[in-house]
Each structure stands twice: as structure tokens, then as C-alpha cells.
C-alpha positions as CSV (number, residue, x, y, z in Angstrom):
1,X,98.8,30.2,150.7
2,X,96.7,30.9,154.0
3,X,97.7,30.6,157.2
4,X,95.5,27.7,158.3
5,X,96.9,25.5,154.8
6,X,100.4,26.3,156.1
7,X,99.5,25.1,159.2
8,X,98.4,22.3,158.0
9,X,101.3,21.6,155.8
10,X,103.8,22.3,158.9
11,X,101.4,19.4,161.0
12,X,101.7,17.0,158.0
13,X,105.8,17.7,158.1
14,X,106.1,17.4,161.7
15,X,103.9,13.6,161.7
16,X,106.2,12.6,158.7
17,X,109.2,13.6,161.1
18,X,108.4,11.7,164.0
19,X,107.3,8.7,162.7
20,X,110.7,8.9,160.8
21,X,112.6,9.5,164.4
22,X,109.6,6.5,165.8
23,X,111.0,4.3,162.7
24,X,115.0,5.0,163.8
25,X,114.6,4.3,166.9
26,X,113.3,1.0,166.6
27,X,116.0,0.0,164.6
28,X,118.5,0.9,166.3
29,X,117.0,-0.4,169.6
30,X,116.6,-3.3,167.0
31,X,120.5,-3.3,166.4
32,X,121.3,-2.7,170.1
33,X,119.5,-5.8,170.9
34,X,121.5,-7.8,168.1
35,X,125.3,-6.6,170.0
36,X,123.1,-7.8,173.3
37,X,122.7,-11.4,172.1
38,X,126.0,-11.5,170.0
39,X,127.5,-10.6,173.5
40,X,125.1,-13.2,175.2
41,X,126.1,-16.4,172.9
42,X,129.7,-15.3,171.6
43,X,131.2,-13.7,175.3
44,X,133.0,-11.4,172.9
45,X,133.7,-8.5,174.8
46,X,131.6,-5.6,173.8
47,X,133.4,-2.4,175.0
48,X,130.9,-0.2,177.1
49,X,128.1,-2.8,177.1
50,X,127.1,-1.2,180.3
51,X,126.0,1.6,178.4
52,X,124.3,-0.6,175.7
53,X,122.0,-2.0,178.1
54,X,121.3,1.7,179.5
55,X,120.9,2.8,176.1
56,X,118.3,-0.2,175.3
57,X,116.2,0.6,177.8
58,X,115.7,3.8,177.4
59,X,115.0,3.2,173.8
60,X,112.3,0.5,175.1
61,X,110.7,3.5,177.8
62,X,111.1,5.9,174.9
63,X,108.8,4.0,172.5
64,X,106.1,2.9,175.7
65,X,105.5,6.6,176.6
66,X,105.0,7.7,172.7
67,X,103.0,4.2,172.0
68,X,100.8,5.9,175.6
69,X,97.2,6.9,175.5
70,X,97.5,10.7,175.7
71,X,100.3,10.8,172.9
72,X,98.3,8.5,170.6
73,X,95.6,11.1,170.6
74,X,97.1,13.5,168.6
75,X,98.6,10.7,166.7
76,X,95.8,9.4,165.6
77,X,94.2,12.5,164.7
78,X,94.9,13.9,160.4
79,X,96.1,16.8,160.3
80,X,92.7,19.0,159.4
81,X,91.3,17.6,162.4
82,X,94.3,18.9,165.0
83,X,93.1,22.4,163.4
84,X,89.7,21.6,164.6
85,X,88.6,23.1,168.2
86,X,88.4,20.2,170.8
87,X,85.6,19.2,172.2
């Protein structure tokens, strides 16, 4: 295999990875939000729900920074054409 098709295939693995982690983290910012409002209407205590609302919006920057312009350009972009020189 050349170098530039395992480059390519190490690209392809690396998108498939992150939008694995990009899937994972929206369900468990997903989940976090569920122990928010089962908190909100039940007044259960939730130990550490401090943290849980830290955690929650860090998951919320987390997903606005990757979902930002200069990131979704190399999203965007199949992996033949991040080999390519830019322009």
C-alpha cells in the first residue's frame, strides 16, 4: 500500500472516530439534561448536581466550538481532498 492510500485510510479512521466521540457526547449531554429536569420536576436530590450542570455546559461549549466555521472546514472536506494542497 502507498503512503498517500494509507494516509488516506488513517483520515477516513480518524473522521469515523470523532464523529463517534461527536455522537457520545450528545448523548450523554442528552442524558445529563434528562437527571437536570428529573431534578427540576421530582426535587429528588441528585448528589453532585453542581457538577452536572458544569459538566452540561461544557458538553454544550464542546459541541459549539466543533459545530464552528474553521473546524467544519476540514469536516466537510473527503478524505482525498485533505491530501490535496490548499489553495
Amino acid at each position: 500500500m502507498r503512503n498517500e492510500d494509507i494516509a488516506k485510510q488513517r483520515i477516513r479512521e480518524f473522521i469515523q472516530i470523532k464523529d463517534l466521540n461527536l455522537e457520545l457526547l450528545d448523548v450523554l449531554t442528552t442524558i445529563m439534561k434528562w437527571f437536570i429536569e428529573f431534578h427540576k420536576k421530582t426535587r429528588i436530590d441528585i448528589p453532585h448536581i453542581d457538577a452536572l450542570y458544569a459538566l452540561t455546559d461544557k458538553a454544550h461549549t464542546l459541541l459549539r466550538e466543533i459545530d464552528s466555521p474553521p473546524f467544519l472546514q476540514h469536516r466537510k472536506q473527503t478524505p482525498e481532498d485533505a491530501t490535496e494542497p490548499q489553495n
